[in-house]
Predicted model as a PDB file, atoms N, CA, C, CB and O in Angstrom, pLDDT in the B-factor column:
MODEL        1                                                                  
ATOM      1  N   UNK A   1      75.334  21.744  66.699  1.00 72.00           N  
ATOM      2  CA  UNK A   1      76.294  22.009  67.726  1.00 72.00           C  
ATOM      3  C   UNK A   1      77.699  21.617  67.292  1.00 72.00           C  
ATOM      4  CB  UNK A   1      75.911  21.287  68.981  1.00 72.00           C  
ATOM      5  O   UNK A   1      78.651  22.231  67.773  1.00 72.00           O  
ATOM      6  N   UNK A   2      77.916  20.527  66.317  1.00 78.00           N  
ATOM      7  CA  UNK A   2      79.212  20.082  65.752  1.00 78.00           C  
ATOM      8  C   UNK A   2      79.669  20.725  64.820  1.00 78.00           C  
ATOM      9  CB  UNK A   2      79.248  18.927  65.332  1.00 78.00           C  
ATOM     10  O   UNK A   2      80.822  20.516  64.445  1.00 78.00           O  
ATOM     11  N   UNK A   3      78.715  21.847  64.107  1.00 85.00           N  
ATOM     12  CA  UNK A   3      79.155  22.013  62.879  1.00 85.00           C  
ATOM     13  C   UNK A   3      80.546  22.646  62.564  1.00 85.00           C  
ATOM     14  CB  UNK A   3      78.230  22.679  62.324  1.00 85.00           C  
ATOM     15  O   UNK A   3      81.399  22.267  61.762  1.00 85.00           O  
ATOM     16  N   UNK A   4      80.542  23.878  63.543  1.00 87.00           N  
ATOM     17  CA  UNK A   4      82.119  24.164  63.732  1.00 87.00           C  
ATOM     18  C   UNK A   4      82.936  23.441  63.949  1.00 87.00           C  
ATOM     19  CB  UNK A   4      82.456  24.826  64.524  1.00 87.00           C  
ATOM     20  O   UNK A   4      84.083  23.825  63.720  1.00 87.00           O  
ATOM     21  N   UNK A   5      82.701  21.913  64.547  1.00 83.00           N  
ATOM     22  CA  UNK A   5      84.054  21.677  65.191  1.00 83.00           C  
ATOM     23  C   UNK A   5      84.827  21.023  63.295  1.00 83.00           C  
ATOM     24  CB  UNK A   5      83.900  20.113  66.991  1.00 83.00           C  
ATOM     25  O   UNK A   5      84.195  20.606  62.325  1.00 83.00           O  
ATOM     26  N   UNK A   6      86.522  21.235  63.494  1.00 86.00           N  
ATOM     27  CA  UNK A   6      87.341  20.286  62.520  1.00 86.00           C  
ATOM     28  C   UNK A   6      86.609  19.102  62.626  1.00 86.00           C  
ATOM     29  CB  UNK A   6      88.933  20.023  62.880  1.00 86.00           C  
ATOM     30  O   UNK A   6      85.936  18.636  63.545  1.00 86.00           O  
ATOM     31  N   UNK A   7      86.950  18.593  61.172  1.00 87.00           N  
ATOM     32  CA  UNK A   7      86.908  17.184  60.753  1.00 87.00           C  
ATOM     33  C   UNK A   7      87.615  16.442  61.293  1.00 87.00           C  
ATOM     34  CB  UNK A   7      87.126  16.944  59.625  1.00 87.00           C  
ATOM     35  O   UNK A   7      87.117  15.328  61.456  1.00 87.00           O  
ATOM     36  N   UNK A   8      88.921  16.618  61.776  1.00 89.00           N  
ATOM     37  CA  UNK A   8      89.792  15.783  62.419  1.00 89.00           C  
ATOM     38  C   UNK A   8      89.661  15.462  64.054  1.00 89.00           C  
ATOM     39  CB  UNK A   8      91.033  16.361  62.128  1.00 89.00           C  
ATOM     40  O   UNK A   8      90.369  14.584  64.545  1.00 89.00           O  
ATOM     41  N   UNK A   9      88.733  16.209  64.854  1.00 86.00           N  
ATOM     42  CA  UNK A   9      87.964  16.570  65.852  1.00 86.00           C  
ATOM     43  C   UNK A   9      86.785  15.821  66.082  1.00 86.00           C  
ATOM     44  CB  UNK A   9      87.680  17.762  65.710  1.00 86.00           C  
ATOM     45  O   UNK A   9      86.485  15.345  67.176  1.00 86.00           O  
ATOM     46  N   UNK A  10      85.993  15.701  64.849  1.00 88.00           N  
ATOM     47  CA  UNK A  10      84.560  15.383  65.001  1.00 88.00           C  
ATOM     48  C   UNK A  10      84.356  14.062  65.888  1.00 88.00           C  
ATOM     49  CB  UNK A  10      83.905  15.193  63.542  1.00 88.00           C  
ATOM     50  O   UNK A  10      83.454  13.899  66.710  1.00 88.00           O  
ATOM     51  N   UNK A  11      85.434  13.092  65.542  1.00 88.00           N  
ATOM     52  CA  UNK A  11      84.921  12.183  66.513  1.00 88.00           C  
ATOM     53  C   UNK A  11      85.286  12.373  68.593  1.00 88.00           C  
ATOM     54  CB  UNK A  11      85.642  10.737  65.803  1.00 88.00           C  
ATOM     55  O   UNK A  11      84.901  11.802  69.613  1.00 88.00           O  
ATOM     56  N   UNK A  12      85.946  13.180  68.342  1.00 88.00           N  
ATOM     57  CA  UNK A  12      86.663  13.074  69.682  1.00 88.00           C  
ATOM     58  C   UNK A  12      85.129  14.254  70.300  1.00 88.00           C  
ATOM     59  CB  UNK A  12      88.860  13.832  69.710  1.00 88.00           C  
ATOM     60  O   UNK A  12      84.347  14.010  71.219  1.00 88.00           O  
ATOM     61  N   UNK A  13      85.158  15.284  69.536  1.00 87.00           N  
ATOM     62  CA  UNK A  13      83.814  16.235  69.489  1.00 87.00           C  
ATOM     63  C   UNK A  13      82.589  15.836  70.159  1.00 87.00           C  
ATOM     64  CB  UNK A  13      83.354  16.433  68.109  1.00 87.00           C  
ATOM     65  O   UNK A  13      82.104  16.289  71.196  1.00 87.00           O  
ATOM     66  N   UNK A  14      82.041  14.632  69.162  1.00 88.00           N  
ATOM     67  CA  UNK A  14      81.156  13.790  69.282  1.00 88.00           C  
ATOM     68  C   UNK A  14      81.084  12.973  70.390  1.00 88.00           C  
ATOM     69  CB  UNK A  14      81.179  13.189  68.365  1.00 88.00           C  
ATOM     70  O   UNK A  14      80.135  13.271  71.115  1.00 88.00           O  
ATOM     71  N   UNK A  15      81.714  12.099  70.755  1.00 87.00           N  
ATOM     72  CA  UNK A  15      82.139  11.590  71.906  1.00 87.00           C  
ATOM     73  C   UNK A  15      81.805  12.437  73.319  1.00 87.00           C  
ATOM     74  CB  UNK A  15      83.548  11.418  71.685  1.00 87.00           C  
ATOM     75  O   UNK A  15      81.039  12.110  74.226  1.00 87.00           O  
ATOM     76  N   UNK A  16      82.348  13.218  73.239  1.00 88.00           N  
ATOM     77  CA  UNK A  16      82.278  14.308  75.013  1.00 88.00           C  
ATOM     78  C   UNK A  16      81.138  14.266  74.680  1.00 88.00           C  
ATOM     79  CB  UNK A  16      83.023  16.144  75.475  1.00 88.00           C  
ATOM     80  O   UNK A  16      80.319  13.630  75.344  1.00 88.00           O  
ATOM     81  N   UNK A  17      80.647  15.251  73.042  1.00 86.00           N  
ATOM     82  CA  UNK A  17      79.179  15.798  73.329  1.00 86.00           C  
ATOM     83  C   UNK A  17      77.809  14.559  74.076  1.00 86.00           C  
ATOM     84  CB  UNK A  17      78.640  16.367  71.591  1.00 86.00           C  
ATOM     85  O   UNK A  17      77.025  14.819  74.989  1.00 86.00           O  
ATOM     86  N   UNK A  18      77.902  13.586  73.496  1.00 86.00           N  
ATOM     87  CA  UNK A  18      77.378  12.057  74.008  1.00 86.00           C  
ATOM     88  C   UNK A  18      77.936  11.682  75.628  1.00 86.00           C  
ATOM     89  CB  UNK A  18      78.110  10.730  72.811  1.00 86.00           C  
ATOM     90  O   UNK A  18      77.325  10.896  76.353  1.00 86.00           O  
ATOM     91  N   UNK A  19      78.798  12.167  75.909  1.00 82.00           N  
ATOM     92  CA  UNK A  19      79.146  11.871  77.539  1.00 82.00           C  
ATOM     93  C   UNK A  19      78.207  13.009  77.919  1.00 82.00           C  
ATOM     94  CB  UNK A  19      80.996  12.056  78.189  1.00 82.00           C  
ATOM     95  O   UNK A  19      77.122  12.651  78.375  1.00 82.00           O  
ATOM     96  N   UNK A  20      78.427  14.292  77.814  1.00 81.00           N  
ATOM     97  CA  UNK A  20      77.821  15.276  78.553  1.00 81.00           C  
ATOM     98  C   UNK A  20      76.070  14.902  78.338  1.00 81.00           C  
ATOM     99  CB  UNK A  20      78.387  16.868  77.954  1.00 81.00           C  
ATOM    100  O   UNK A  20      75.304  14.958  79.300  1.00 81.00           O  
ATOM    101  N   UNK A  21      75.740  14.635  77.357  1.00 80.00           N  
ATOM    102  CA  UNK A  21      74.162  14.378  77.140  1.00 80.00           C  
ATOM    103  C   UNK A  21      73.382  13.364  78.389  1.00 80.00           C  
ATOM    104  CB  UNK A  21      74.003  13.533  75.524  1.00 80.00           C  
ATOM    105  O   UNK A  21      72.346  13.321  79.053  1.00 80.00           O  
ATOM    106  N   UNK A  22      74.665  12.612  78.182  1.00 78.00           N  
ATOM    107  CA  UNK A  22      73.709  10.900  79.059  1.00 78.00           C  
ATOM    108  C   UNK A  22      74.485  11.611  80.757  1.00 78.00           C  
ATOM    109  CB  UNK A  22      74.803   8.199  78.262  1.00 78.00           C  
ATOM    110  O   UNK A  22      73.876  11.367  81.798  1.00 78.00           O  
ATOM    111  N   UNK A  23      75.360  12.165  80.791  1.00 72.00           N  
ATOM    112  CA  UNK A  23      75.534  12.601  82.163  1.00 72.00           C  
ATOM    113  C   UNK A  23      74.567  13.306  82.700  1.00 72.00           C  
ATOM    114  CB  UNK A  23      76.582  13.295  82.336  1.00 72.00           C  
ATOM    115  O   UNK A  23      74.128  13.015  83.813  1.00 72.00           O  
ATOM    116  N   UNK A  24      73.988  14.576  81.817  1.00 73.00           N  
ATOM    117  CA  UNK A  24      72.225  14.751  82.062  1.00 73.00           C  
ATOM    118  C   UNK A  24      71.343  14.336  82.622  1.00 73.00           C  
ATOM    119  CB  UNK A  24      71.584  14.625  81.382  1.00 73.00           C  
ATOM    120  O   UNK A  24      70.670  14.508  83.639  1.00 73.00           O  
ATOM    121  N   UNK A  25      71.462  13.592  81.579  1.00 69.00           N  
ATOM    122  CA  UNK A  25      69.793  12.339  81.402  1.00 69.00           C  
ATOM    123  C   UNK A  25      69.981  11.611  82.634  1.00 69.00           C  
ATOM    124  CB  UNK A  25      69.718  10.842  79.791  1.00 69.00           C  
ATOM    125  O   UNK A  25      68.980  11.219  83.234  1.00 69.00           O  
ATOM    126  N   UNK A  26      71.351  11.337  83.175  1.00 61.00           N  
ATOM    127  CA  UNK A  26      71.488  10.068  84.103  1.00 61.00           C  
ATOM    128  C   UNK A  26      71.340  11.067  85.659  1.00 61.00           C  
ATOM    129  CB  UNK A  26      73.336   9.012  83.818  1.00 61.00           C  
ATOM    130  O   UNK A  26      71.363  10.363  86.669  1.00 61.00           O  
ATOM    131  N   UNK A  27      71.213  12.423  85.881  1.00 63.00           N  
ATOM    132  CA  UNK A  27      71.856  12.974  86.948  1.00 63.00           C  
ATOM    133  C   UNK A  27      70.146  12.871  87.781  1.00 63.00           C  
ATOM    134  CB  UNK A  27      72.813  14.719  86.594  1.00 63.00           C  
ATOM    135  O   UNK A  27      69.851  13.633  88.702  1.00 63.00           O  
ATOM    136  N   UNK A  28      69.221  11.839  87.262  1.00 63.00           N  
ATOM    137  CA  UNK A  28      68.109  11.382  88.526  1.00 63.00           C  
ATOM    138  C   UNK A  28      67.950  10.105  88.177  1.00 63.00           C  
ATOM    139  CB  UNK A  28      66.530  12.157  88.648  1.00 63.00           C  
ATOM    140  O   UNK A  28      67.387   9.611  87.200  1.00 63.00           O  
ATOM    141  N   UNK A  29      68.652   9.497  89.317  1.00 60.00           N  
ATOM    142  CA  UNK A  29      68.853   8.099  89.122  1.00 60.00           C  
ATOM    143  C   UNK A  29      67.320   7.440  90.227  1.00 60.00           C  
ATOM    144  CB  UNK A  29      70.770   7.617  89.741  1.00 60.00           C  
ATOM    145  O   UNK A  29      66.798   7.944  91.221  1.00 60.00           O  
ATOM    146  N   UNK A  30      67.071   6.414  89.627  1.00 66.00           N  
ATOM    147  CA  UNK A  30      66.331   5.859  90.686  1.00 66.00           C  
ATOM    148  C   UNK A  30      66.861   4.194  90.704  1.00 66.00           C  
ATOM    149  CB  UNK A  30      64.603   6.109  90.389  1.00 66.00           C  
ATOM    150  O   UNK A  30      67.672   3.482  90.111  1.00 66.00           O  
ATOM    151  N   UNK A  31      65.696   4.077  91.941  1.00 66.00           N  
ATOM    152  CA  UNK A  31      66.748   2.590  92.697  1.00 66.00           C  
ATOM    153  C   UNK A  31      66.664   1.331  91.595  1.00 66.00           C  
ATOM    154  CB  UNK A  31      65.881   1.788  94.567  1.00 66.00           C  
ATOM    155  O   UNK A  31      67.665   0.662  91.851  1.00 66.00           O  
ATOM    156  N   UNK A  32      66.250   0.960  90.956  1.00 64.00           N  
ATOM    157  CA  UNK A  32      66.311   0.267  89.801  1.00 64.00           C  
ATOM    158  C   UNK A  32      68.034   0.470  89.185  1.00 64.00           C  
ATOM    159  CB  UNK A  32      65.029   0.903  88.775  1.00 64.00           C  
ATOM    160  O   UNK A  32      68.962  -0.338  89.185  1.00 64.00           O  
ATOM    161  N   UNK A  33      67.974   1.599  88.794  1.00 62.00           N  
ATOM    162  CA  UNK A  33      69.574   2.048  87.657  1.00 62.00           C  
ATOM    163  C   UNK A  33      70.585   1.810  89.091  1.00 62.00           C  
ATOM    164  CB  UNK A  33      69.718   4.439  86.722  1.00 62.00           C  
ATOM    165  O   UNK A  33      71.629   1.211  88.829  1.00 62.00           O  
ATOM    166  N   UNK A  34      70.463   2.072  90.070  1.00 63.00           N  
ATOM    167  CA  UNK A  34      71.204   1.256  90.804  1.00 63.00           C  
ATOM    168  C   UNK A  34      71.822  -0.264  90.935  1.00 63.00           C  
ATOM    169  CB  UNK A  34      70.701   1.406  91.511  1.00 63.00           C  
ATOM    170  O   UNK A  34      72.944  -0.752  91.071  1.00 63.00           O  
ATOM    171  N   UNK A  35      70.593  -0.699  90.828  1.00 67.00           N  
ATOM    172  CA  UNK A  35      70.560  -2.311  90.773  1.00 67.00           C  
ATOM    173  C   UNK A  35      71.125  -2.433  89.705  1.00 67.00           C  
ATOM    174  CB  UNK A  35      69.236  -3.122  90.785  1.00 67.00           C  
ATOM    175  O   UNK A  35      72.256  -2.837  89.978  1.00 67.00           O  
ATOM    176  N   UNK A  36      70.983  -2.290  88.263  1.00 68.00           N  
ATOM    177  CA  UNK A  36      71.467  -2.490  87.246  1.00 68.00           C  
ATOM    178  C   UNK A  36      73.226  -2.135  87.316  1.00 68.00           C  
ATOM    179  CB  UNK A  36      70.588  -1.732  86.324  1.00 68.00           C  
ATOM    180  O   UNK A  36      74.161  -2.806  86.880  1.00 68.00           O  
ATOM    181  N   UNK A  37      73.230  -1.030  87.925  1.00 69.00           N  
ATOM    182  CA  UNK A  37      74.171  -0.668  87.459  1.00 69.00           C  
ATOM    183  C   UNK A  37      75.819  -1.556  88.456  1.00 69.00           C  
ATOM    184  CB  UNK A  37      73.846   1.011  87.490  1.00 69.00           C  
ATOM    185  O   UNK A  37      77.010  -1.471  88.156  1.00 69.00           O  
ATOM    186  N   UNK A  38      75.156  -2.315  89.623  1.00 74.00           N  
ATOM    187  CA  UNK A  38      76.107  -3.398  90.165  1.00 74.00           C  
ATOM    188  C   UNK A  38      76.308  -4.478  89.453  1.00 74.00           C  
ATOM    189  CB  UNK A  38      75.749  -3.888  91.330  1.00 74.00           C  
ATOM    190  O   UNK A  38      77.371  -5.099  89.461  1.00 74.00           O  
ATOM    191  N   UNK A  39      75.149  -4.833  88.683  1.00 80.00           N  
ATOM    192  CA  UNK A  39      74.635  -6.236  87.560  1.00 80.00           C  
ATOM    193  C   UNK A  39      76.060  -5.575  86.193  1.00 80.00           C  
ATOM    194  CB  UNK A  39      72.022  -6.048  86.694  1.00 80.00           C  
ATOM    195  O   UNK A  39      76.455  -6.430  85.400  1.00 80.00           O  
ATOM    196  N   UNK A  40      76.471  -4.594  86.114  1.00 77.00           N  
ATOM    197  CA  UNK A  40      76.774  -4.243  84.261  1.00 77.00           C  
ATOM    198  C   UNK A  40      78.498  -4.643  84.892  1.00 77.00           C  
ATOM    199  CB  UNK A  40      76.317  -1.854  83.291  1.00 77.00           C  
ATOM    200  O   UNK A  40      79.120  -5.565  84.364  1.00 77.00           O  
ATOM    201  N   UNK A  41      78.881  -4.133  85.615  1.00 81.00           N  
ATOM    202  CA  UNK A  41      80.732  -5.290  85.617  1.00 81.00           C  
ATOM    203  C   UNK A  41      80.122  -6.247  85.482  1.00 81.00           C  
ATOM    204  CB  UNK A  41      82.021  -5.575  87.134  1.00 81.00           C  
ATOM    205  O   UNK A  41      79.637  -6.227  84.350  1.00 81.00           O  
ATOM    206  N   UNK A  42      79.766  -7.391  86.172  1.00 85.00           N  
ATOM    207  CA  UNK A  42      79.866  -8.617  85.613  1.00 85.00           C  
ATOM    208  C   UNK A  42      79.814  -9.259  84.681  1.00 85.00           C  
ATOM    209  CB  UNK A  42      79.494  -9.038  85.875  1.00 85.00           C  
ATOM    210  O   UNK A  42      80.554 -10.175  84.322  1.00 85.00           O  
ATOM    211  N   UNK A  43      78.460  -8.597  83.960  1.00 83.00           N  
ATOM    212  CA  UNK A  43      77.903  -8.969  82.650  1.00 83.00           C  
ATOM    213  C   UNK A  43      79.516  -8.667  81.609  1.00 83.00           C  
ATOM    214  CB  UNK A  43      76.257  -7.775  82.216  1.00 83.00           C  
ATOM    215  O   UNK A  43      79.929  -9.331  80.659  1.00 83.00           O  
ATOM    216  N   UNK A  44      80.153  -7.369  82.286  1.00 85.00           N  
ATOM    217  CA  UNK A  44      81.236  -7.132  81.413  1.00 85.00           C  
ATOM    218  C   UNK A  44      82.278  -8.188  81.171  1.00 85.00           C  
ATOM    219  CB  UNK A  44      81.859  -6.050  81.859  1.00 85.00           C  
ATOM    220  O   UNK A  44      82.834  -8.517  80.123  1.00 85.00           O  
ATOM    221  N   UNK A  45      82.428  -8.718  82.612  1.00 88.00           N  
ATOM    222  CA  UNK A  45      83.872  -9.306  83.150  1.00 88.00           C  
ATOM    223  C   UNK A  45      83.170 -10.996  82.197  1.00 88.00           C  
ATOM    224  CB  UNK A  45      84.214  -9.310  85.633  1.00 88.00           C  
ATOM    225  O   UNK A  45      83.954 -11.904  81.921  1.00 88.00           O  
ATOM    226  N   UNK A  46      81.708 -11.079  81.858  1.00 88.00           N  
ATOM    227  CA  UNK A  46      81.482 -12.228  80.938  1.00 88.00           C  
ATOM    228  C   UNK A  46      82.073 -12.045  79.588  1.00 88.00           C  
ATOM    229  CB  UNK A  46      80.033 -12.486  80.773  1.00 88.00           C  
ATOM    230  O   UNK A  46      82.638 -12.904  78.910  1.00 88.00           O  
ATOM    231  N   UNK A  47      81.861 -10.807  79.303  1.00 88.00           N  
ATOM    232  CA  UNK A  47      81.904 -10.155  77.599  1.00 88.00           C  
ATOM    233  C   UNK A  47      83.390 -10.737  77.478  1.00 88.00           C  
ATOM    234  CB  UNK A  47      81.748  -7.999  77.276  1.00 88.00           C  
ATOM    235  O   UNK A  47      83.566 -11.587  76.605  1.00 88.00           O  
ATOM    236  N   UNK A  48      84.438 -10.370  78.246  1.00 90.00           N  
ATOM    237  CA  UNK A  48      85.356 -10.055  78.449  1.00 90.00           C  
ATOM    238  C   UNK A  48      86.184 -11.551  78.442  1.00 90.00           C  
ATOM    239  CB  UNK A  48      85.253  -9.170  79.519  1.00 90.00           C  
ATOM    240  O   UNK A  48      87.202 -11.858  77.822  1.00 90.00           O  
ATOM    241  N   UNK A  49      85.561 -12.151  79.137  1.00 89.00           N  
ATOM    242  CA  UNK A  49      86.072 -13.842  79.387  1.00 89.00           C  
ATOM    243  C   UNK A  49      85.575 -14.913  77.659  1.00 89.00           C  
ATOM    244  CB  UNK A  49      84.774 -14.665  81.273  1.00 89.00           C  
ATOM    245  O   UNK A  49      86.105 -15.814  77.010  1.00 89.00           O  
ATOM    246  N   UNK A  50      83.981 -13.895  77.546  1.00 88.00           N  
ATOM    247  CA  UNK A  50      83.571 -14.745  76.439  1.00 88.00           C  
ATOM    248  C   UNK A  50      85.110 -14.484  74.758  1.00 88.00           C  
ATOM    249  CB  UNK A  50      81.504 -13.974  76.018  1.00 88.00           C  
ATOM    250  O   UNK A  50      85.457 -15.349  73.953  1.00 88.00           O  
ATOM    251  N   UNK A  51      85.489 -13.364  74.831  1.00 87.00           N  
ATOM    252  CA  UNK A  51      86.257 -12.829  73.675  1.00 87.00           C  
ATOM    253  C   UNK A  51      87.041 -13.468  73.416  1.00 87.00           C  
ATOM    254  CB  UNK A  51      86.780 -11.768  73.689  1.00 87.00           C  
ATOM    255  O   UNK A  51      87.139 -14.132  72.384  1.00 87.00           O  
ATOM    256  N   UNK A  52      87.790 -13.404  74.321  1.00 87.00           N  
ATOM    257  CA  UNK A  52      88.994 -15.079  73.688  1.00 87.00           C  
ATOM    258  C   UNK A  52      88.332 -16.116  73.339  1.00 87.00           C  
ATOM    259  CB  UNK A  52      90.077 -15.959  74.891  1.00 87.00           C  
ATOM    260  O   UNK A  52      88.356 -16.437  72.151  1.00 87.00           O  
ATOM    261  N   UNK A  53      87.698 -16.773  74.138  1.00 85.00           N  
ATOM    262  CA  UNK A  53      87.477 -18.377  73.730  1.00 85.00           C  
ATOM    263  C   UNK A  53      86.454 -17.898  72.634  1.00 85.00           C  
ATOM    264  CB  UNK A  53      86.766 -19.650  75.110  1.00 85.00           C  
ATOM    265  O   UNK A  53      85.767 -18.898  72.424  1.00 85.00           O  
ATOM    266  N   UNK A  54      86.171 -17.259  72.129  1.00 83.00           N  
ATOM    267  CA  UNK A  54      85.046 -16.649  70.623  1.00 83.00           C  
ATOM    268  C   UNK A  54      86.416 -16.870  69.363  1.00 83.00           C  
ATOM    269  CB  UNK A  54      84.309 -14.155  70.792  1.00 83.00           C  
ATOM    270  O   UNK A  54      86.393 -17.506  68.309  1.00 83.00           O  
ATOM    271  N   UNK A  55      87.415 -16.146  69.930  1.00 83.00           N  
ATOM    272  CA  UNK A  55      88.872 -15.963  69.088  1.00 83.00           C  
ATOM    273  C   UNK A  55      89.417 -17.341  68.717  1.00 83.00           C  
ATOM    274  CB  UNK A  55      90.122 -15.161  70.038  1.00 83.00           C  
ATOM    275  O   UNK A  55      90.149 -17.250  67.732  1.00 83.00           O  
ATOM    276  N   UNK A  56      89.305 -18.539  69.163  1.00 83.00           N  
ATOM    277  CA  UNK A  56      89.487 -19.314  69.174  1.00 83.00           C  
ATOM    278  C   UNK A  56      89.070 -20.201  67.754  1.00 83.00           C  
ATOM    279  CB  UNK A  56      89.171 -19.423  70.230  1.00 83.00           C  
ATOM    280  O   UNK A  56      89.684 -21.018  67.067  1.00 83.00           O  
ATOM    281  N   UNK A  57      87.615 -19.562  67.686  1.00 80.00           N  
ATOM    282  CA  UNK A  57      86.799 -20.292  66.785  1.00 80.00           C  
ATOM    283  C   UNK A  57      87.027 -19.708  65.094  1.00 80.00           C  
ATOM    284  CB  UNK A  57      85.186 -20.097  67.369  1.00 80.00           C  
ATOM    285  O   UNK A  57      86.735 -20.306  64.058  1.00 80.00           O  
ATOM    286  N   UNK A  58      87.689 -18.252  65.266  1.00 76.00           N  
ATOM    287  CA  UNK A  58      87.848 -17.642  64.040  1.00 76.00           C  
ATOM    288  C   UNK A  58      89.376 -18.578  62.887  1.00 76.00           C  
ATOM    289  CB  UNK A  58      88.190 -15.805  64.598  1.00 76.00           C  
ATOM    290  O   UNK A  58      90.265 -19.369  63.201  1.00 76.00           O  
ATOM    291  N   UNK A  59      89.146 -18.202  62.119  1.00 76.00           N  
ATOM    292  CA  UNK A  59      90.022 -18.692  60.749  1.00 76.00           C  
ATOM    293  C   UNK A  59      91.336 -18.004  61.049  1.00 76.00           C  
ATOM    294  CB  UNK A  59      89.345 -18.141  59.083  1.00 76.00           C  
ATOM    295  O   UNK A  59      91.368 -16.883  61.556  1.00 76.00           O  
ATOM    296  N   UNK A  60      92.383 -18.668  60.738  1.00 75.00           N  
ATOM    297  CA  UNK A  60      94.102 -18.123  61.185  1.00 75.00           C  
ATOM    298  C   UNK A  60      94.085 -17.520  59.810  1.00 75.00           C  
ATOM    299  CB  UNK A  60      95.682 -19.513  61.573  1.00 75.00           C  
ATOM    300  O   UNK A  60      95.284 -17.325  59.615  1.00 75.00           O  
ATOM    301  N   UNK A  61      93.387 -17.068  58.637  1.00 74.00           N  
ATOM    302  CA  UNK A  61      94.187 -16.929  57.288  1.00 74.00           C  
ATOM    303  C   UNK A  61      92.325 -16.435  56.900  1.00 74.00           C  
ATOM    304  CB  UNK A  61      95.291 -18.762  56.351  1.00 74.00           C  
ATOM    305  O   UNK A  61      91.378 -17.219  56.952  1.00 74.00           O  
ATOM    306  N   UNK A  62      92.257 -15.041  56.553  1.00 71.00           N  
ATOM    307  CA  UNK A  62      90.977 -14.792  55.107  1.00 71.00           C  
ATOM    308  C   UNK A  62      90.903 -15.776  54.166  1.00 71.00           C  
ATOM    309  CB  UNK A  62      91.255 -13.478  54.050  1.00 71.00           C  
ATOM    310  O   UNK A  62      91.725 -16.607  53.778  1.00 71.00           O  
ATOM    311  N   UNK A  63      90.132 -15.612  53.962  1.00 70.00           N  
ATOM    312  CA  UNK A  63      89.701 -16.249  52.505  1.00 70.00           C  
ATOM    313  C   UNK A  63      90.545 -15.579  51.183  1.00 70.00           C  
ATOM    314  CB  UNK A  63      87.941 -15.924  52.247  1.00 70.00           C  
ATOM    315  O   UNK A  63      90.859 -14.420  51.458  1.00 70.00           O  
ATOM    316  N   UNK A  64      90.912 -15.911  50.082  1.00 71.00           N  
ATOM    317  CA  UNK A  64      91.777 -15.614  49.307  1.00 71.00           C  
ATOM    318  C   UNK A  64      93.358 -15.023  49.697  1.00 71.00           C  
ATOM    319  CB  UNK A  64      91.078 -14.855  48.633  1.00 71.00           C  
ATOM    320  O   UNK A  64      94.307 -14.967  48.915  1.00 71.00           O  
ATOM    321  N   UNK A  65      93.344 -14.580  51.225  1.00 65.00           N  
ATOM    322  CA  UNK A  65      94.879 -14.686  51.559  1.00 65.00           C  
ATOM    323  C   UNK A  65      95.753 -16.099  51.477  1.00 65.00           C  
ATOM    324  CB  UNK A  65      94.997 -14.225  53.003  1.00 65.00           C  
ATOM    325  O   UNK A  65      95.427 -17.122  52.078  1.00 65.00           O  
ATOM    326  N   UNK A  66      96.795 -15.982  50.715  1.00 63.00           N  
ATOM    327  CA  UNK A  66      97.694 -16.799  50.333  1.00 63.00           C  
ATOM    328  C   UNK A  66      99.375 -16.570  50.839  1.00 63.00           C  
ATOM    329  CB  UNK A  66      97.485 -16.748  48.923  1.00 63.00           C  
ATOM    330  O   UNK A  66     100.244 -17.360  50.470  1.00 63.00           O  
TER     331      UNK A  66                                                      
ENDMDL                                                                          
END                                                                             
């Protein structure tokens, strides 16, 4: 399905084509993917809080940068 599209395209290509797929797959939801799906901000708004204080722990300078 990609093969036509440009090289300079392919990822942007790729991308929709992967939105339109799981928009599919997702269009019979049952009450479970509901539940989950109030549970996935938060878990985010953790990801999100965890990233800085993770940043914290990294090196100000690579290794062999001088």
């Amino acid at each position: 399905m990609l093969a036509d599209v440009p090289r300079t395209q392919a990822g942007t290509a790729g991308g929709a084509l992967v939105t339109a797929q799981r928009l599919w797959a997702d269009s019979t939801v049952t009450p479970s993917q509901v539940h989950h799906a109030g549970i996935a901000p938060l878990v985010n708004l953790c990801f999100i809080g965890a990233a800085p204080a993770c940043s914290f722990g990294l090196p100000r300078r690579l290794a062999g940068d001088e």
